[in-house]
C-alpha positions as CSV (number, residue, x, y, z in Angstrom):
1,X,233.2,49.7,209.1
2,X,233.2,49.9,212.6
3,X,237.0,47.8,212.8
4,X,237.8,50.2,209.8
5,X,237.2,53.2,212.3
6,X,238.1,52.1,215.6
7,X,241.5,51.6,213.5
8,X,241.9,54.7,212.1
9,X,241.0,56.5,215.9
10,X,244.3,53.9,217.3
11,X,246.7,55.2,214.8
12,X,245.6,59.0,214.8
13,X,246.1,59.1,218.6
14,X,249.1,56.8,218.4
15,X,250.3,59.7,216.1
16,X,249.3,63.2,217.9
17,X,250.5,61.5,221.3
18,X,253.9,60.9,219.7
19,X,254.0,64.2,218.2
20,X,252.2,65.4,222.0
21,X,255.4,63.9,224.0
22,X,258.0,65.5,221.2
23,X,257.3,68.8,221.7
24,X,257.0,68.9,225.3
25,X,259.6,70.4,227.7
26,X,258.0,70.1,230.4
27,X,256.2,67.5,232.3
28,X,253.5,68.2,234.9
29,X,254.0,67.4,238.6
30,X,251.2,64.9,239.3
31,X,251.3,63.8,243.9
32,X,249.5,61.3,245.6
33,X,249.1,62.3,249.3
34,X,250.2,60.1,252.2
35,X,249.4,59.9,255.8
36,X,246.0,59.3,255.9
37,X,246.3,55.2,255.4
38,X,246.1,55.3,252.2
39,X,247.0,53.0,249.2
40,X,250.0,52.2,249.6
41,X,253.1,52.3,246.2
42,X,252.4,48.4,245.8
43,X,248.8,48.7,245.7
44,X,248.7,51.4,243.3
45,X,252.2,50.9,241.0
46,X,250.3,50.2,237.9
47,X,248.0,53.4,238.1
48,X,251.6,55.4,239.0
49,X,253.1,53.2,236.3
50,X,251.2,54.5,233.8
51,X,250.6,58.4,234.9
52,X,254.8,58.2,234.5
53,X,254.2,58.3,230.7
54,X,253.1,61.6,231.0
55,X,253.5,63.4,234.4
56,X,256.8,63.5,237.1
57,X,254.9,61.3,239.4
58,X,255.8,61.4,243.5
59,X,254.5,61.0,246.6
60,X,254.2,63.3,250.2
61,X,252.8,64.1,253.5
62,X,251.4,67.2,255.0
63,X,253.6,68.1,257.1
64,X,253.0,69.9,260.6
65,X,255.0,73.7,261.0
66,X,255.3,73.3,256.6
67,X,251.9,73.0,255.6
68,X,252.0,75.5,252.9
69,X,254.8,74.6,250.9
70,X,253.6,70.9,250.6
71,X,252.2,71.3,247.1
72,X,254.6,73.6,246.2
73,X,255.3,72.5,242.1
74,X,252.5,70.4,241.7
75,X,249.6,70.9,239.2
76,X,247.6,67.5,240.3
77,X,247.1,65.9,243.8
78,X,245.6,62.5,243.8
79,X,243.9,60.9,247.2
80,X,243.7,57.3,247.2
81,X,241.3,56.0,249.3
82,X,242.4,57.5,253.0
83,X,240.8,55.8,256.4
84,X,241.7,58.4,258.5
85,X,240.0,61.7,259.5
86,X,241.7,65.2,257.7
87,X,242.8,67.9,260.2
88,X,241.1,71.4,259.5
89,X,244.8,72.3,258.7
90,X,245.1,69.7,255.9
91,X,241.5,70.7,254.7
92,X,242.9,74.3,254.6
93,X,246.0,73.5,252.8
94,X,244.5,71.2,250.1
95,X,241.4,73.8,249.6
96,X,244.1,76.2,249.0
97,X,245.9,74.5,246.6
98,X,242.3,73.9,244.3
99,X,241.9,77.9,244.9
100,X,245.4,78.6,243.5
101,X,244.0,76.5,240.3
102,X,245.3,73.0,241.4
103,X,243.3,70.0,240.4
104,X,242.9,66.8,242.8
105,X,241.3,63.3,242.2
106,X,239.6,62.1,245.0
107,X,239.3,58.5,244.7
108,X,237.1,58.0,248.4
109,X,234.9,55.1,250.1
110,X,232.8,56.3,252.6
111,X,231.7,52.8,253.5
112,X,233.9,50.6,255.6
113,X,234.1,46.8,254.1
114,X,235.7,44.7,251.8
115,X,235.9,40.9,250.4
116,X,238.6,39.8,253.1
117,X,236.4,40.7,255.8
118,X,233.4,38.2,254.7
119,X,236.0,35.3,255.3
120,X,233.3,34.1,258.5
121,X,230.3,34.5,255.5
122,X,229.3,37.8,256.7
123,X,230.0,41.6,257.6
124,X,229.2,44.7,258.5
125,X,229.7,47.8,255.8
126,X,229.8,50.9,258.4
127,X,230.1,54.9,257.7
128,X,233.6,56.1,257.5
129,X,233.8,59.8,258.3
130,X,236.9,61.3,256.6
131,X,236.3,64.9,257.8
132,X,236.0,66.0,254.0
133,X,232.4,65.9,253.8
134,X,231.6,69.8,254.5
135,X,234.6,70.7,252.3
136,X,233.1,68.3,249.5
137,X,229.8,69.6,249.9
138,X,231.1,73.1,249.0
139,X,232.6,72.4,245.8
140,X,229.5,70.6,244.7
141,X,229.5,66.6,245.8
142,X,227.9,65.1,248.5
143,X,229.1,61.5,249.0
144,X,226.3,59.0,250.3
145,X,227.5,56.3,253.1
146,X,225.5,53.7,251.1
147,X,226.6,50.7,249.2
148,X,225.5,50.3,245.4
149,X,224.0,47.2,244.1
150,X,223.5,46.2,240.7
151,X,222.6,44.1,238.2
152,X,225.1,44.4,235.7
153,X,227.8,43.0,238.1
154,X,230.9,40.9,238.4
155,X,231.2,37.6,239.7
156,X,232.6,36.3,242.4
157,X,234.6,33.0,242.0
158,X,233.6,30.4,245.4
159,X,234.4,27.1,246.6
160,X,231.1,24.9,245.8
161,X,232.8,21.8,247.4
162,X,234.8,18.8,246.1
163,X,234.6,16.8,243.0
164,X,237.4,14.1,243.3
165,X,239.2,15.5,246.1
166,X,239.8,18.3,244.4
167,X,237.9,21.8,245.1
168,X,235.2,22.6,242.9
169,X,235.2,26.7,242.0
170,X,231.9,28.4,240.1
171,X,231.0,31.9,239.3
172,X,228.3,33.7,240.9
173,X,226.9,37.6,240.3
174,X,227.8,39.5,243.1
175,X,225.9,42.6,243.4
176,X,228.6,44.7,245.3
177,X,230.9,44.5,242.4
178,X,228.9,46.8,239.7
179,X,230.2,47.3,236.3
180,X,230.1,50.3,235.4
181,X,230.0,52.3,231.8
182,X,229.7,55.9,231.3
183,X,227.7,57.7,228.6
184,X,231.5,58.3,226.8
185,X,230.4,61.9,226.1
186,X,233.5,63.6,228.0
187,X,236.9,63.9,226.8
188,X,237.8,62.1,230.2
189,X,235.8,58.6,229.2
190,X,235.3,58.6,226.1
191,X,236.2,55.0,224.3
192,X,236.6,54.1,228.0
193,X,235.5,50.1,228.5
194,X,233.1,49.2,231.3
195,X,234.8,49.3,234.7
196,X,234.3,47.1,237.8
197,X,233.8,48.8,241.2
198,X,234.2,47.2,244.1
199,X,231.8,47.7,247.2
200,X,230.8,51.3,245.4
201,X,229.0,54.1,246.9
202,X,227.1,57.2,244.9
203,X,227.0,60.3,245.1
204,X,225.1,63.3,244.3
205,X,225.9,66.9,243.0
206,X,224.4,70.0,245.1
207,X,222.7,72.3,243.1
208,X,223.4,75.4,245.5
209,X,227.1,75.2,244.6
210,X,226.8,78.1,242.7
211,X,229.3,78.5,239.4
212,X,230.4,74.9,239.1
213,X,229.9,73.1,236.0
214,X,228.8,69.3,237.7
215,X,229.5,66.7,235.1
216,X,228.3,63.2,235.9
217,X,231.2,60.9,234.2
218,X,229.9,57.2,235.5
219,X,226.5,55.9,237.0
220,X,224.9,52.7,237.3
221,X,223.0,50.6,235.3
222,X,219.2,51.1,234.6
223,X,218.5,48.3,237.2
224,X,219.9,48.8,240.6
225,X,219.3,49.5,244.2
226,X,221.5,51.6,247.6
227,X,222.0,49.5,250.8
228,X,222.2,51.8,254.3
229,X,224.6,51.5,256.3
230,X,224.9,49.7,259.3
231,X,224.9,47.6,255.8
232,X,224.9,43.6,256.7
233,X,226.7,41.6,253.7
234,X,227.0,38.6,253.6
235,X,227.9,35.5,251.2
236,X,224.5,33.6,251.1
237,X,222.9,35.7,249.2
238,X,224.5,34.8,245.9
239,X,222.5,31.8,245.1
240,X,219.5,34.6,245.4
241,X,217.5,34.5,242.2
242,X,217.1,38.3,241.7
243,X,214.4,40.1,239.8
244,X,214.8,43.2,238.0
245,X,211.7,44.8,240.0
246,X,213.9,44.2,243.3
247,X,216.3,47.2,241.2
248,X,214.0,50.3,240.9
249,X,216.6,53.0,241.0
250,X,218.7,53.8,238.1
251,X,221.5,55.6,236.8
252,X,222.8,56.6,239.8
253,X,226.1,58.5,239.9
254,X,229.6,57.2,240.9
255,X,231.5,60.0,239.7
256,X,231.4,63.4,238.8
257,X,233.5,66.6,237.3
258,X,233.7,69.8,239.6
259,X,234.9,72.8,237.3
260,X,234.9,76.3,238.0
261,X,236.0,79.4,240.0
């Protein structure tokens, strides 16, 4: 039964999203911002890739003495993952373009780290100020400089040593990775499969954001745990045997919906 349905779902949306792209005359203006360090059109085709299906798809900068006119046409911004502080001009211009009814995706990591940093068996995870914070706190989201770790995990694929000269790889659970599923209530992830994050923070919504709707879309599993920065990582601790009562928090959000005036 189950097969029977999931089939018929597949060919009704295989149908109305024909039908959907038909009719349409017009396709919306989706931009991903630039100038900030972030992902660059290599790291991100297949996300781009796919938005093409739908959406006119490019790519700018906020430009100094033309500010205004930057999202000029555009009905989505996306922000991949930036490293470098936002101007109050650039905070001005993107807050003005959500007030004139545009919609962004921020895609942020507040922590500092990642895997090709551990190459000497440890690092550091540190705070990464983006200048957003205050501006994010307004609409409803404060982002926490933590890292997430959690039971329901990836693994990590390491070098154990040699077995007739040749290396010898295994799979270990490693905690930074979470995988994560969402309650697949929202139009946004429903029949969505579990996704892996990768050196994760949370988040939580502030409830004196008057007249936004705060929708939690992703959160942890029922067993995990937030790591402070200065956070030390390091490589040892996968052959940690881990107990579930070391993971006391749960369901801790990852991301969120911000709607309203």
């Amino acid at each position: 039964d189950v097969a029977i349905n999931n089939s018929i779902e597949d060919l009704e949306y295989t149908l109305t999203n024909s039908i959907r792209k038909l009719q349409r005359t017009h396709k919306p203006e989706v931009t991903f911002l630039t100038g900030h360090h972030e992902l660059d059109t290599l790291e991100q085709f297949q996300f781009m890739n796919a938005l093409s299906e739908y959406y006119n798809v490019n790519y700018t900068r906020i430009v100094p003495g033309r500010e205004l006119s930057t999202f000029k046409g555009t009905d989505a911004l996306v922000i991949t993952k930036p490293d470098t502080t936002f101007t109050d001009k650039e905070l001005f211009v993107i807050d003005q373009f959500i007030m004139n009814g545009g919609k962004v995706l921020w895609l942020i990591d507040p922590v500092q780290t990642n895997l090709d940093s551990l190459k000497y068996g440890f690092t550091i995870g540190l705070n990464r100020p983006l200048g957003i914070e205050e501006l994010l706190f307004k609409y409803g989201a404060r982002l926490n400089p933590v890292l997430l770790q959690d039971m329901q995990c990836g693994k990590l694929r390491m070098n154990v040593g040699l077995q007739r000269g040749q290396p010898r790889f295994e799979l270990f659970d490693w905690l930074y990775h979470p995988v994560i599923t969402g309650e697949n209530t929202h139009p946004i992830n429903k029949n969505l499969d579990a996704v892996k994050f990768e050196f994760c923070s949370t988040l939580d919504t502030i409830a004196s954001a008057k007249g936004i709707k705060k929708t939690i879309l992703m959160s942890s599993s029922r067993h995990a745990r937030v790591q402070h920065t200065p956070a030390r990582v390091y490589l040892g601790m996968v052959q940690t045997k881990w107990k579930k009562d070391q993971f006391k928090e749960s369901f801790l959000p990852v991301a969120c919906l911000l709607e309203g005036q």
